[in-house]
PDB file as gemmi writes it, atoms N, CA and C in Angstrom:
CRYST1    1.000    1.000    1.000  90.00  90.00  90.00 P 1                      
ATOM      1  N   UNK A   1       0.855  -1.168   0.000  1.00  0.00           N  
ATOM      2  CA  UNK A   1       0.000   0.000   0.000  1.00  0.00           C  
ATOM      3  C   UNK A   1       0.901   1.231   0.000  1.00  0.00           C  
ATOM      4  N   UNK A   2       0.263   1.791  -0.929  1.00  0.00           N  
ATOM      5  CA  UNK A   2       1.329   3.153  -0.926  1.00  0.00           C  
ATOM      6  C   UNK A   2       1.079   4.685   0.009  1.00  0.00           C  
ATOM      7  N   UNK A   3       2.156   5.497   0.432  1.00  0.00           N  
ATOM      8  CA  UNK A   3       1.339   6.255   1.293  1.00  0.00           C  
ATOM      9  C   UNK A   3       0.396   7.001   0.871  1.00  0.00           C  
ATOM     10  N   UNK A   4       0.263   7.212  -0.406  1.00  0.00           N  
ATOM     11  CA  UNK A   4      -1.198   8.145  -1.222  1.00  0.00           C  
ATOM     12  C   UNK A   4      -2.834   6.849  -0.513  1.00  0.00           C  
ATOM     13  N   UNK A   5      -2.233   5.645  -0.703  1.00  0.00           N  
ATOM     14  CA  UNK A   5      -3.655   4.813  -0.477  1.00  0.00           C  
ATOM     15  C   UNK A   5      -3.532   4.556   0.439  1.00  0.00           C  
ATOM     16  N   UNK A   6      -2.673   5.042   1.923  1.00  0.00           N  
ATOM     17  CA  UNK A   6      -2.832   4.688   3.264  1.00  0.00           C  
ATOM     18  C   UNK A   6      -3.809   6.224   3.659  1.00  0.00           C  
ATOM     19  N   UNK A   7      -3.191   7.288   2.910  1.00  0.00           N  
ATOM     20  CA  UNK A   7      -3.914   8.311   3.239  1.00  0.00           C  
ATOM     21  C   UNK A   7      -5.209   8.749   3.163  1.00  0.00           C  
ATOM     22  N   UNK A   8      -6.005   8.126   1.971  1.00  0.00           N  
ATOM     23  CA  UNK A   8      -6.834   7.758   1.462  1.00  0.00           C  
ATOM     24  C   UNK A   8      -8.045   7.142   1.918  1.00  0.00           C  
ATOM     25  N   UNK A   9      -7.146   5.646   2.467  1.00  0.00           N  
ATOM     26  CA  UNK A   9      -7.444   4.974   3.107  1.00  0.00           C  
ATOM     27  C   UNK A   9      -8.241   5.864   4.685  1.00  0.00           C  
ATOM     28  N   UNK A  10      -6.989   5.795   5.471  1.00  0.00           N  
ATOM     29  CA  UNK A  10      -7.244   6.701   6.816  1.00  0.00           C  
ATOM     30  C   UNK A  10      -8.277   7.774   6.530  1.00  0.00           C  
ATOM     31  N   UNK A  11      -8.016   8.402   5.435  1.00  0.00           N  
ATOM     32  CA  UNK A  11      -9.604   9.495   5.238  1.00  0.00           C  
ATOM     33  C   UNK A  11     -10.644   9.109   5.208  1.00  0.00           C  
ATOM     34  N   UNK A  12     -10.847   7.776   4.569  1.00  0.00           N  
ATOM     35  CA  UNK A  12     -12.135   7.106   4.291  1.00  0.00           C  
ATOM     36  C   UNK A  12     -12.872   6.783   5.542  1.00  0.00           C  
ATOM     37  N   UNK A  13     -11.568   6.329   6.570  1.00  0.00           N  
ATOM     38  CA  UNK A  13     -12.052   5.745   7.787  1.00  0.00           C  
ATOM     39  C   UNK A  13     -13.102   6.398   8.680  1.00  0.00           C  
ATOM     40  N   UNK A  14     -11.859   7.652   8.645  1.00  0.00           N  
ATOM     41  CA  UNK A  14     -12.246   8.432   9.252  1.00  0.00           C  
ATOM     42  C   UNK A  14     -13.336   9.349   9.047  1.00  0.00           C  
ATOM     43  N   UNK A  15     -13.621   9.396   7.764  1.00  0.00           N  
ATOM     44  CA  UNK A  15     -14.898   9.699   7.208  1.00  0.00           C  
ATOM     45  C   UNK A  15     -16.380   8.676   7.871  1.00  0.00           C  
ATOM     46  N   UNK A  16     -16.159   7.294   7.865  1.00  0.00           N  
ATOM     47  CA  UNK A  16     -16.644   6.687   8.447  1.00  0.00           C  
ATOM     48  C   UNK A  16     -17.175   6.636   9.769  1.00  0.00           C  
ATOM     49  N   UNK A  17     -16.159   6.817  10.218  1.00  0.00           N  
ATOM     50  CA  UNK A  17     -16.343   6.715  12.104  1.00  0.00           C  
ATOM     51  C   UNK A  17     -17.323   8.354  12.651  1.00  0.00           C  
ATOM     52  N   UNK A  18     -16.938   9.430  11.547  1.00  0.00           N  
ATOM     53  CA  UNK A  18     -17.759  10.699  11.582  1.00  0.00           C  
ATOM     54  C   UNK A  18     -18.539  10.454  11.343  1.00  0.00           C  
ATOM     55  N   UNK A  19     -19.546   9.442  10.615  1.00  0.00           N  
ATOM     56  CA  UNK A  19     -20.676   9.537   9.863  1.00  0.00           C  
ATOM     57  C   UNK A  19     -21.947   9.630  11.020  1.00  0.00           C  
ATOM     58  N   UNK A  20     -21.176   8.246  11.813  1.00  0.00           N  
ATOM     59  CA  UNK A  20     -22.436   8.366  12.916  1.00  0.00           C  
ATOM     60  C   UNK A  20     -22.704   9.409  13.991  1.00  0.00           C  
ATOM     61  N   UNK A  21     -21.733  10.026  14.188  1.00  0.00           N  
ATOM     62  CA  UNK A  21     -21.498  10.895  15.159  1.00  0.00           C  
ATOM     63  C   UNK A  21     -22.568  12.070  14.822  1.00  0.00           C  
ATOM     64  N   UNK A  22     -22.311  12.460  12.931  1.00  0.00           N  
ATOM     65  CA  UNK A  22     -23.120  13.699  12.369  1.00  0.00           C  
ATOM     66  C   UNK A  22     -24.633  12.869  12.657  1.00  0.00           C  
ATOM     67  N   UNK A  23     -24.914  11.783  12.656  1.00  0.00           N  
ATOM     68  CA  UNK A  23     -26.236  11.411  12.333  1.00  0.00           C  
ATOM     69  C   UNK A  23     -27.099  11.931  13.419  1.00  0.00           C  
ATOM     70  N   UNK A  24     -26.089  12.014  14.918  1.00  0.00           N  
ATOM     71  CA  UNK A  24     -26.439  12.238  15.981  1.00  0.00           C  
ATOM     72  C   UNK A  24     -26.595  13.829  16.380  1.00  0.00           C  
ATOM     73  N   UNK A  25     -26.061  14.725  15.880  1.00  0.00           N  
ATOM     74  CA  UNK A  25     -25.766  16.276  15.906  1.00  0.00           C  
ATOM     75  C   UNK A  25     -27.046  16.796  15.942  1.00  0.00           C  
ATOM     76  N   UNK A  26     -27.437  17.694  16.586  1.00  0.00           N  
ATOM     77  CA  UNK A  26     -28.219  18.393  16.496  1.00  0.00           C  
ATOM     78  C   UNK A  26     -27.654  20.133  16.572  1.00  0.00           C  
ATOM     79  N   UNK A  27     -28.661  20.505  15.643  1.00  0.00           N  
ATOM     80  CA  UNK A  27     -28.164  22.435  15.744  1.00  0.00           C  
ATOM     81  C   UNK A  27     -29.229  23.358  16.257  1.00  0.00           C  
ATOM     82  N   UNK A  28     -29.346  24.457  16.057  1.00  0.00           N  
ATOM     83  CA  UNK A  28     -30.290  25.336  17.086  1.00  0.00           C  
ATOM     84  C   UNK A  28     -31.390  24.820  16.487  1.00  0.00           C  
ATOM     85  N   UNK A  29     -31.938  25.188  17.737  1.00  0.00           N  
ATOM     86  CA  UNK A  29     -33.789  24.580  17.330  1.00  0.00           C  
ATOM     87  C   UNK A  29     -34.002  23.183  17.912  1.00  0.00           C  
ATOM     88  N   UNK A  30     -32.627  22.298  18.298  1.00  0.00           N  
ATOM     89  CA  UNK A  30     -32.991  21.417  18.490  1.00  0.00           C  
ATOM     90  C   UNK A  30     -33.266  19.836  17.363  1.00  0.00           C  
ATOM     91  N   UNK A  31     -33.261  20.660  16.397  1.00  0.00           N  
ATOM     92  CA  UNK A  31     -33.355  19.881  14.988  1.00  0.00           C  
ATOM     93  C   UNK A  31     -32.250  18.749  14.957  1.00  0.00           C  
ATOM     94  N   UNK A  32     -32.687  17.853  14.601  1.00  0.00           N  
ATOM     95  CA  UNK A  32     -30.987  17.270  13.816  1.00  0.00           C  
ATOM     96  C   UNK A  32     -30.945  16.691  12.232  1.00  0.00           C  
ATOM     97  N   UNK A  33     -29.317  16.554  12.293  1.00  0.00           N  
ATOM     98  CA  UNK A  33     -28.581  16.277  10.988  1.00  0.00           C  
ATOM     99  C   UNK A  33     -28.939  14.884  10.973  1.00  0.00           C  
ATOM    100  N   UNK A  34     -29.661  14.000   9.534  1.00  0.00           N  
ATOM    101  CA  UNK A  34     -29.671  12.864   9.773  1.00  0.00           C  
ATOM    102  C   UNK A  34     -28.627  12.422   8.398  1.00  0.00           C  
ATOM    103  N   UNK A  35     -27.879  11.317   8.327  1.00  0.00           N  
ATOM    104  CA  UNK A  35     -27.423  11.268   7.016  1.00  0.00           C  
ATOM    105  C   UNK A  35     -27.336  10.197   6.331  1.00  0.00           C  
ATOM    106  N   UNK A  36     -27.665  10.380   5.097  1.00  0.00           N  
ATOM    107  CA  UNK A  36     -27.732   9.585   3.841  1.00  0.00           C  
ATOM    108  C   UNK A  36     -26.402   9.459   3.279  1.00  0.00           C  
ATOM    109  N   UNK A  37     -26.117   7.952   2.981  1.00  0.00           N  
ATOM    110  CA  UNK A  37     -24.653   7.618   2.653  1.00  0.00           C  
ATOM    111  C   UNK A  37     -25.566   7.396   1.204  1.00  0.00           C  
ATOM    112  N   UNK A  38     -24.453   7.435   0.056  1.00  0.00           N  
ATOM    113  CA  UNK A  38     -24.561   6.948  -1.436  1.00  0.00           C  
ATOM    114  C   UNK A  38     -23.649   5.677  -1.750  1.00  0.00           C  
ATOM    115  N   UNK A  39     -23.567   4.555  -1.478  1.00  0.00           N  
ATOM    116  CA  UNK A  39     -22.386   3.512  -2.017  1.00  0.00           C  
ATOM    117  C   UNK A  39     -23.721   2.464  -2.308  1.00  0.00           C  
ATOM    118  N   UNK A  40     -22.858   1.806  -3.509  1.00  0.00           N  
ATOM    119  CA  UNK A  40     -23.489   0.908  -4.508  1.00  0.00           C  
ATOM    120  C   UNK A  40     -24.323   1.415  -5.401  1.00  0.00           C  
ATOM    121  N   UNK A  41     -24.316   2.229  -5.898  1.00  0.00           N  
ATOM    122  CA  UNK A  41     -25.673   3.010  -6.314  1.00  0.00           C  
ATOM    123  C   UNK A  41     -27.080   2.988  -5.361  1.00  0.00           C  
ATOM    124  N   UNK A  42     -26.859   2.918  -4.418  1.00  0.00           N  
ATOM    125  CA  UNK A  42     -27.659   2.981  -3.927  1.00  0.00           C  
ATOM    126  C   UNK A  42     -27.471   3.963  -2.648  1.00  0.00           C  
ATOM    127  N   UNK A  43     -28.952   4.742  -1.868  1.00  0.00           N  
ATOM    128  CA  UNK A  43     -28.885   5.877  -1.047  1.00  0.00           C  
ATOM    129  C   UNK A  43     -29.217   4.634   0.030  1.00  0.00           C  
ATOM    130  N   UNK A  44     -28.727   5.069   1.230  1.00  0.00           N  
ATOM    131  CA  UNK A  44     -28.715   3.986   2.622  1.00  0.00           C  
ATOM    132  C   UNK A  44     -28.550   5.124   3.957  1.00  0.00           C  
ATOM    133  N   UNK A  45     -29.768   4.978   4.469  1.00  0.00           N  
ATOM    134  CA  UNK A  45     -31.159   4.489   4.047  1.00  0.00           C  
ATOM    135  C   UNK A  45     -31.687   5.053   2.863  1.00  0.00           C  
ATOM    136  N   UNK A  46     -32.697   3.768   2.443  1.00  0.00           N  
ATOM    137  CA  UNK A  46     -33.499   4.464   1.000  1.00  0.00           C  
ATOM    138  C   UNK A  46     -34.380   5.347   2.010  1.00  0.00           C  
ATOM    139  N   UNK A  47     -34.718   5.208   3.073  1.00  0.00           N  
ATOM    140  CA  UNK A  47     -35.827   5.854   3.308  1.00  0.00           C  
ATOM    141  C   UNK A  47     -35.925   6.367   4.726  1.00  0.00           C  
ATOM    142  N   UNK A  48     -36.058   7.523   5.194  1.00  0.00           N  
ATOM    143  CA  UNK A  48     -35.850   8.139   6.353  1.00  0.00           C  
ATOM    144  C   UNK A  48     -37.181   8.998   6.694  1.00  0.00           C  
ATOM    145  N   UNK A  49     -37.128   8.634   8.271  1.00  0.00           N  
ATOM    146  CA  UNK A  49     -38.439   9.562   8.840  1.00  0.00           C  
ATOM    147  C   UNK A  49     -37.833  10.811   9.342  1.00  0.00           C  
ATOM    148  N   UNK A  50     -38.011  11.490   9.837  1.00  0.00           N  
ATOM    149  CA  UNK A  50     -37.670  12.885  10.551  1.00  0.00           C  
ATOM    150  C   UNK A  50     -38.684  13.775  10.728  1.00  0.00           C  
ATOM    151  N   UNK A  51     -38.362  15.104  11.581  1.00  0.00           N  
ATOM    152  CA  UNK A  51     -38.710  16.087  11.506  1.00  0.00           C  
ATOM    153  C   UNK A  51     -39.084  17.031  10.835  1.00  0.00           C  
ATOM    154  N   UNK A  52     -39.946  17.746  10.144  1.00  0.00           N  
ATOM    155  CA  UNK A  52     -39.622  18.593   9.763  1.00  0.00           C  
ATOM    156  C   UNK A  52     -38.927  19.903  10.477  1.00  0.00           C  
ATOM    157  N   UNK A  53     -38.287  20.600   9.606  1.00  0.00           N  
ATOM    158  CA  UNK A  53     -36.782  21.458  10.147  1.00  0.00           C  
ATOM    159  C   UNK A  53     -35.840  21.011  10.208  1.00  0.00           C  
ATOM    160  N   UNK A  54     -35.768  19.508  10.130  1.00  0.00           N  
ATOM    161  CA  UNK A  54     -34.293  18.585  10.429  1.00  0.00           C  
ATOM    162  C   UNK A  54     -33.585  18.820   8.888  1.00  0.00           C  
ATOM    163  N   UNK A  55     -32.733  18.281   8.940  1.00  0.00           N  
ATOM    164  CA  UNK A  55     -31.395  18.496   7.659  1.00  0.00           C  
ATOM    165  C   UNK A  55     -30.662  17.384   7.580  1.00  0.00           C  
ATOM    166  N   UNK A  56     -30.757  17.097   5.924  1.00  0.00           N  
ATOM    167  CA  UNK A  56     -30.076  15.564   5.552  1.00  0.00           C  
ATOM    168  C   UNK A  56     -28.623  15.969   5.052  1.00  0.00           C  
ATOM    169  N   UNK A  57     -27.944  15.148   5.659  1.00  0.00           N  
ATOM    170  CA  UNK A  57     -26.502  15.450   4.729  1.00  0.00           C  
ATOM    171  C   UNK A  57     -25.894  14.003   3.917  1.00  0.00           C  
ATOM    172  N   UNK A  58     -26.250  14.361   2.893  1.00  0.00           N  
ATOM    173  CA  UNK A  58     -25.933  12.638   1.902  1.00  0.00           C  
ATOM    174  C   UNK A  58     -24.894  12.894   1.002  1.00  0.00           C  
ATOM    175  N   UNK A  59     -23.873  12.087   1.709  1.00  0.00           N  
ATOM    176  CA  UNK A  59     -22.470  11.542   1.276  1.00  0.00           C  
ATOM    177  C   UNK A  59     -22.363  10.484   0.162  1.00  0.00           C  
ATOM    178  N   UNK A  60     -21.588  10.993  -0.623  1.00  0.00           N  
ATOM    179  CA  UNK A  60     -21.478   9.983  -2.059  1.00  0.00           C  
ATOM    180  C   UNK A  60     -19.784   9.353  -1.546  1.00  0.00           C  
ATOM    181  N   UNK A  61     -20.276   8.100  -1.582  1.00  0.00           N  
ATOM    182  CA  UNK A  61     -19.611   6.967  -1.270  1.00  0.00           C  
ATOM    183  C   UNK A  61     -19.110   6.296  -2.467  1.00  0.00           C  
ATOM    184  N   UNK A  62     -19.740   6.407  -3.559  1.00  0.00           N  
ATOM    185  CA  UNK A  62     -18.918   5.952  -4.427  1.00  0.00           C  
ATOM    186  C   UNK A  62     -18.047   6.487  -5.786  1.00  0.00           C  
ATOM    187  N   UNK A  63     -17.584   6.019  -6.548  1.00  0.00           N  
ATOM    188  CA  UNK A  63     -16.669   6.562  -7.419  1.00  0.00           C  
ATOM    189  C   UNK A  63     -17.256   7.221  -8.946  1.00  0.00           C  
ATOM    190  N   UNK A  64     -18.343   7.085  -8.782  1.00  0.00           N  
ATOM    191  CA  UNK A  64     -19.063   7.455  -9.776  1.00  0.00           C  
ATOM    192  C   UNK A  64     -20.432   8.918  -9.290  1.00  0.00           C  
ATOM    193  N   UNK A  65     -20.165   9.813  -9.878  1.00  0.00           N  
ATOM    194  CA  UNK A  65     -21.131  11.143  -9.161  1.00  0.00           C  
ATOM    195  C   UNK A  65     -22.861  10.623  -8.997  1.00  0.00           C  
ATOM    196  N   UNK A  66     -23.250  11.422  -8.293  1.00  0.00           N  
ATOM    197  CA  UNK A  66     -24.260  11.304  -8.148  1.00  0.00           C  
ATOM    198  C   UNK A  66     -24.927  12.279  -7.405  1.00  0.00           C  
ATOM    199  N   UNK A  67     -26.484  12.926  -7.572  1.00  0.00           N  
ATOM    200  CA  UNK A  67     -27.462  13.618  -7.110  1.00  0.00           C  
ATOM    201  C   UNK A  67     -28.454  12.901  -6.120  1.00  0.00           C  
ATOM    202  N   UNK A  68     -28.550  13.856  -4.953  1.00  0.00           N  
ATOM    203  CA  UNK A  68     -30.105  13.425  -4.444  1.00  0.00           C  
ATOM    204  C   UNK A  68     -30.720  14.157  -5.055  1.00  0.00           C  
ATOM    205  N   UNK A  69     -32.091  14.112  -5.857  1.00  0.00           N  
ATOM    206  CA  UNK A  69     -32.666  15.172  -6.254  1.00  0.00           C  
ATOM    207  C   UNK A  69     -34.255  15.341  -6.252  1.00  0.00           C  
ATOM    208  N   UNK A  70     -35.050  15.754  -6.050  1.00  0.00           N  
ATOM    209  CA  UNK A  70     -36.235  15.640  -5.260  1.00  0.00           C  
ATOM    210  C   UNK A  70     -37.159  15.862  -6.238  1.00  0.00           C  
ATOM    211  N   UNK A  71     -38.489  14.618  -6.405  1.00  0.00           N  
ATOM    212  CA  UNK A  71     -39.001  15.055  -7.803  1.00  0.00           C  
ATOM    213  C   UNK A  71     -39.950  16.068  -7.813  1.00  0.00           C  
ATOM    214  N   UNK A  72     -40.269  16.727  -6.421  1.00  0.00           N  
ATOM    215  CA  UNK A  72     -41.141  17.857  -6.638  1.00  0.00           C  
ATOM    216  C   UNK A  72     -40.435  19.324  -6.617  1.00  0.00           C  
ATOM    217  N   UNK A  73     -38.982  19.104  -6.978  1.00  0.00           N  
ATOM    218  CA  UNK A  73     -37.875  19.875  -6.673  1.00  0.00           C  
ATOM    219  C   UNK A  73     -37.471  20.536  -5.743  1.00  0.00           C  
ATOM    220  N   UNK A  74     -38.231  20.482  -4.263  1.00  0.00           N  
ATOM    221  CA  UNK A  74     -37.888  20.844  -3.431  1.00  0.00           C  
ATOM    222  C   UNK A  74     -36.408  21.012  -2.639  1.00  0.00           C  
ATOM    223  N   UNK A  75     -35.750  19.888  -3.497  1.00  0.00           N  
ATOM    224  CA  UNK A  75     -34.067  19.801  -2.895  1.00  0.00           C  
ATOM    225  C   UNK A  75     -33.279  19.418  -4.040  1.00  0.00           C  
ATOM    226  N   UNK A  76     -32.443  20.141  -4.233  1.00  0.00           N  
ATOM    227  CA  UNK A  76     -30.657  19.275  -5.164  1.00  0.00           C  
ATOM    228  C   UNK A  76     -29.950  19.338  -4.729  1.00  0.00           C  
ATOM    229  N   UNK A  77     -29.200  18.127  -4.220  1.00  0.00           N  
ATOM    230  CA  UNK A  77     -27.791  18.246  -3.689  1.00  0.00           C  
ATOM    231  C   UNK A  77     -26.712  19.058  -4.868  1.00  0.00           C  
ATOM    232  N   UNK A  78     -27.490  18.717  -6.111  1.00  0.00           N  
ATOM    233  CA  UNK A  78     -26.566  19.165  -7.379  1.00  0.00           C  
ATOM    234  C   UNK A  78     -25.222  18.195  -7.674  1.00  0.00           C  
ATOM    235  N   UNK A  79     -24.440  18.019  -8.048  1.00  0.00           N  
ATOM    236  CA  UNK A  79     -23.531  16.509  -8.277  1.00  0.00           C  
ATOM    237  C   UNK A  79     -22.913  16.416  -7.471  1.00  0.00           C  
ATOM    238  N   UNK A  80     -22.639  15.521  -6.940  1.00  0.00           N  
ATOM    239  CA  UNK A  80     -21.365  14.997  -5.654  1.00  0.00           C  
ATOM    240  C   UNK A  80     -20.535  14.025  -6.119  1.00  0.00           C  
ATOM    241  N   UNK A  81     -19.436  14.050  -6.188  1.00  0.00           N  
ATOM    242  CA  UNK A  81     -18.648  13.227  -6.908  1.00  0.00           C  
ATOM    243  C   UNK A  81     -18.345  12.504  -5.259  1.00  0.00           C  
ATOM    244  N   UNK A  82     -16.982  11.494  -5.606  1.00  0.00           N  
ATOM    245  CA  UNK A  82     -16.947  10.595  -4.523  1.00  0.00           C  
ATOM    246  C   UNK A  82     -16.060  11.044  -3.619  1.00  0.00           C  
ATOM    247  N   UNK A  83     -16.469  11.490  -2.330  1.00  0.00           N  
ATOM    248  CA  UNK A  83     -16.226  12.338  -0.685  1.00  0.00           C  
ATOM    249  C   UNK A  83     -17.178  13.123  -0.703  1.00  0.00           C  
ATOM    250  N   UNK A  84     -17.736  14.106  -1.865  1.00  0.00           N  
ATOM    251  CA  UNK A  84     -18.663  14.657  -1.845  1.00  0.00           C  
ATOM    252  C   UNK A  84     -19.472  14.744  -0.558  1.00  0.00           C  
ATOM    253  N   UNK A  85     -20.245  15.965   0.012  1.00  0.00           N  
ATOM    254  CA  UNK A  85     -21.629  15.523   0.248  1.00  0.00           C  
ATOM    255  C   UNK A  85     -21.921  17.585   0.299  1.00  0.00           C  
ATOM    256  N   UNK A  86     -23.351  17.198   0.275  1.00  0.00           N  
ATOM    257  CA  UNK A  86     -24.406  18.242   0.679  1.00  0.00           C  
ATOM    258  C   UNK A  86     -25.649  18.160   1.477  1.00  0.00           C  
ATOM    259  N   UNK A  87     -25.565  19.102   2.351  1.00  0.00           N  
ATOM    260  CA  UNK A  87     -26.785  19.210   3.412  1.00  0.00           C  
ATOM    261  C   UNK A  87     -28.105  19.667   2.739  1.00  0.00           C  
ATOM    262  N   UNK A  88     -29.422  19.837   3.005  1.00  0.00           N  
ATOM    263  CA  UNK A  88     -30.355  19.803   2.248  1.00  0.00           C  
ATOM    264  C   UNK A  88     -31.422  20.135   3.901  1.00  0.00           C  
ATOM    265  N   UNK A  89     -31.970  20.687   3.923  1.00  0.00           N  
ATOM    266  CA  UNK A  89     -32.652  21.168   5.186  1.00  0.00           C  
ATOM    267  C   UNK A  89     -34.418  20.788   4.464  1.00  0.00           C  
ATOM    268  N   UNK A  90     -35.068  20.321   5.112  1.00  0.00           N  
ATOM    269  CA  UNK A  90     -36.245  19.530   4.716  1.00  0.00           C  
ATOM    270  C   UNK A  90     -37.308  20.509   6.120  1.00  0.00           C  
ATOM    271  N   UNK A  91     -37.951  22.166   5.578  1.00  0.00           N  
ATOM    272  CA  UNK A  91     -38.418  22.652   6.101  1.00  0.00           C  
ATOM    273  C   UNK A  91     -40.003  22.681   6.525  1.00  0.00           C  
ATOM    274  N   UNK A  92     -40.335  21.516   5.332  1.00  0.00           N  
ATOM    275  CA  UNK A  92     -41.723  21.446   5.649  1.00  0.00           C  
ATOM    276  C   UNK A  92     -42.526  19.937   5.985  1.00  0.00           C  
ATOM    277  N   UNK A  93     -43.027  20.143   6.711  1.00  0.00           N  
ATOM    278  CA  UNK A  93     -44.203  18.722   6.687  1.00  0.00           C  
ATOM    279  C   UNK A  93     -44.398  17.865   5.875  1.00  0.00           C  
ATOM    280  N   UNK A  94     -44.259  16.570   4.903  1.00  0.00           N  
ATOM    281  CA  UNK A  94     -44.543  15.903   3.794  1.00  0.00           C  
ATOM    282  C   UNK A  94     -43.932  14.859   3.695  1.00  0.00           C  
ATOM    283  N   UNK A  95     -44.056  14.208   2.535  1.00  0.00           N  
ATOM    284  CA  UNK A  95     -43.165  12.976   1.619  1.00  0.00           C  
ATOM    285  C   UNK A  95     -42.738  13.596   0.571  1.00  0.00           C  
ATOM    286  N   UNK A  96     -41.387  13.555   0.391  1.00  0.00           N  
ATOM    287  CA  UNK A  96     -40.350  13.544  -0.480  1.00  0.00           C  
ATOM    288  C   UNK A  96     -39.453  12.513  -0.751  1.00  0.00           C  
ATOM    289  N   UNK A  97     -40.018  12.433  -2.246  1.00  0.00           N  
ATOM    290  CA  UNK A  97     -39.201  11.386  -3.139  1.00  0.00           C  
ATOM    291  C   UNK A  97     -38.316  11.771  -4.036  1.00  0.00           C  
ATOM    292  N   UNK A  98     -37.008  10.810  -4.038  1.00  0.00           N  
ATOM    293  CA  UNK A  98     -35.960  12.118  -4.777  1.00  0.00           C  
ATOM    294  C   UNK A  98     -34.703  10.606  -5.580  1.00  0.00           C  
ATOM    295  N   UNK A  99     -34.384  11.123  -6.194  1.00  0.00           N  
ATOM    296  CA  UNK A  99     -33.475   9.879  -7.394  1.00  0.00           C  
ATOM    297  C   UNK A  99     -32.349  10.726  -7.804  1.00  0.00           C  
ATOM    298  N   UNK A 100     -31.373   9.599  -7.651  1.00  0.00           N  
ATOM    299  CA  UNK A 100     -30.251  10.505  -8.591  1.00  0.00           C  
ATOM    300  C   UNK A 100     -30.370  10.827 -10.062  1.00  0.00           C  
ATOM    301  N   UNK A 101     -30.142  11.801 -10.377  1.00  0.00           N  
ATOM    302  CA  UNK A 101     -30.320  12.242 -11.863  1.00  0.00           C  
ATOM    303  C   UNK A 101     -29.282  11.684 -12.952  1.00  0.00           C  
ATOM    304  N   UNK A 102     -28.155  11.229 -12.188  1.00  0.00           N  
ATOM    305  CA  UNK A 102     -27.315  10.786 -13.490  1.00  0.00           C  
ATOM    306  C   UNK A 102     -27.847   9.064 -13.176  1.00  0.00           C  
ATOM    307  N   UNK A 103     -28.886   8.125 -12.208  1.00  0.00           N  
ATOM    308  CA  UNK A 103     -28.791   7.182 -12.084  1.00  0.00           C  
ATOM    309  C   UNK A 103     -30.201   7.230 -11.333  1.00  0.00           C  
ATOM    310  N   UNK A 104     -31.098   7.213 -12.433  1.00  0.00           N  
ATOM    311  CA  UNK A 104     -32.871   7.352 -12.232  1.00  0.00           C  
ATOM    312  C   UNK A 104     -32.845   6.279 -11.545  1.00  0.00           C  
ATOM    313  N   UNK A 105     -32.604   5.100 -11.701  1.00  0.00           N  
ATOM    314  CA  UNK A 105     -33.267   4.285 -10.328  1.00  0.00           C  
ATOM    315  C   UNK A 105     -32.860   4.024  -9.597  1.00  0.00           C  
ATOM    316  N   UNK A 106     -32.173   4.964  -8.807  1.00  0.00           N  
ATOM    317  CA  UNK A 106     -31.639   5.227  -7.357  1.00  0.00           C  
ATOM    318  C   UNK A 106     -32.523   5.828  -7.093  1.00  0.00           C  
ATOM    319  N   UNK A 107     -33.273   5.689  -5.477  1.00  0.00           N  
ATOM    320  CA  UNK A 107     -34.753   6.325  -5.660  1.00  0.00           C  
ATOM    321  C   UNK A 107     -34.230   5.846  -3.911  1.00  0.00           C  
ATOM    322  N   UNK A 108     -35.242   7.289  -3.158  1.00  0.00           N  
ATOM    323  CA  UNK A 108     -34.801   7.287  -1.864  1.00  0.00           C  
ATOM    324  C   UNK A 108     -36.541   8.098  -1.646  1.00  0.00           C  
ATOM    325  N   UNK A 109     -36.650   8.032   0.099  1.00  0.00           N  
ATOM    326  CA  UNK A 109     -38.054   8.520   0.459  1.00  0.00           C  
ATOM    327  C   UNK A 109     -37.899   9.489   1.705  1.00  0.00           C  
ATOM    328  N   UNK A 110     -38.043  10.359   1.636  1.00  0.00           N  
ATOM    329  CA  UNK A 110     -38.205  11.160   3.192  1.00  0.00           C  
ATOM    330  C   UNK A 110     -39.580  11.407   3.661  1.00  0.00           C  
ATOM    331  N   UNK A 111     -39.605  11.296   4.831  1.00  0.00           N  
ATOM    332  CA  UNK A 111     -40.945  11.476   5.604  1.00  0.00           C  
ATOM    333  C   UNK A 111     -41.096  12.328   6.853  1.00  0.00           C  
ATOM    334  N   UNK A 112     -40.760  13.286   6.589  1.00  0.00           N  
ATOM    335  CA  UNK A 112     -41.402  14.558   7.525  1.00  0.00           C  
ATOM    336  C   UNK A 112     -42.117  14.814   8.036  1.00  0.00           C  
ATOM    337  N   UNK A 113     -42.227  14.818   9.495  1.00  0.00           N  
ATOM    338  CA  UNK A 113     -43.929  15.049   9.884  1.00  0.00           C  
ATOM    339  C   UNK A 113     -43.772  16.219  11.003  1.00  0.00           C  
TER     340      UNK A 113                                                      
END                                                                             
């Protein structure tokens, strides 16, 4: 392993071991960060309950870009290549269904109440 893919490596990890920690964060208001990982083509969880006011932050995990993107357009992460991510604040009450745009059947559900 070379030190570029130990470094790499160690980022990834450590990207990892943060993930759960953000899932747990909360910011004013009380709200929290919940987050959506992207690996395999696929969003994990496909499908999340929350708050409304809470805020998703979905990390692209894999090597190929990808969008959360919401089909009533309420949210675009806009492209995230792989480390990527973007937060997305989910301000209202509802169901939101959202697919990556470069990879239509990647298909994820939020549920706000």
């Amino acid at each position: 392993m070379t030190i570029s893919n130990r470094r790499s490596f160690l980022k990834l990890g450590l990207t990892a071991l943060a993930v759960p920690m953000a899932a747990q964060m909360a910011f004013a208001g009380g709200h929290k960060v919940h987050v959506v990982e992207i690996k395999g083509h696929k969003f994990s969880p496909a499908s999340l309950k929350m708050e409304a006011g809470d805020k998703v932050q979905f990390i692209n995990l894999d090597g190929a870009p990808h969008t959360a993107t919401a089909t009533d357009g309420a949210f675009d992460t806009g492209r995230l290549n792989k480390g990527d991510d973007n937060v997305v604040e989910i301000s209202s009450a509802g169901t939101y269904d959202y697919f990556c745009d470069f990879h239509p059947g990647m298909k994820g559900k939020i549920a706000a109440s």
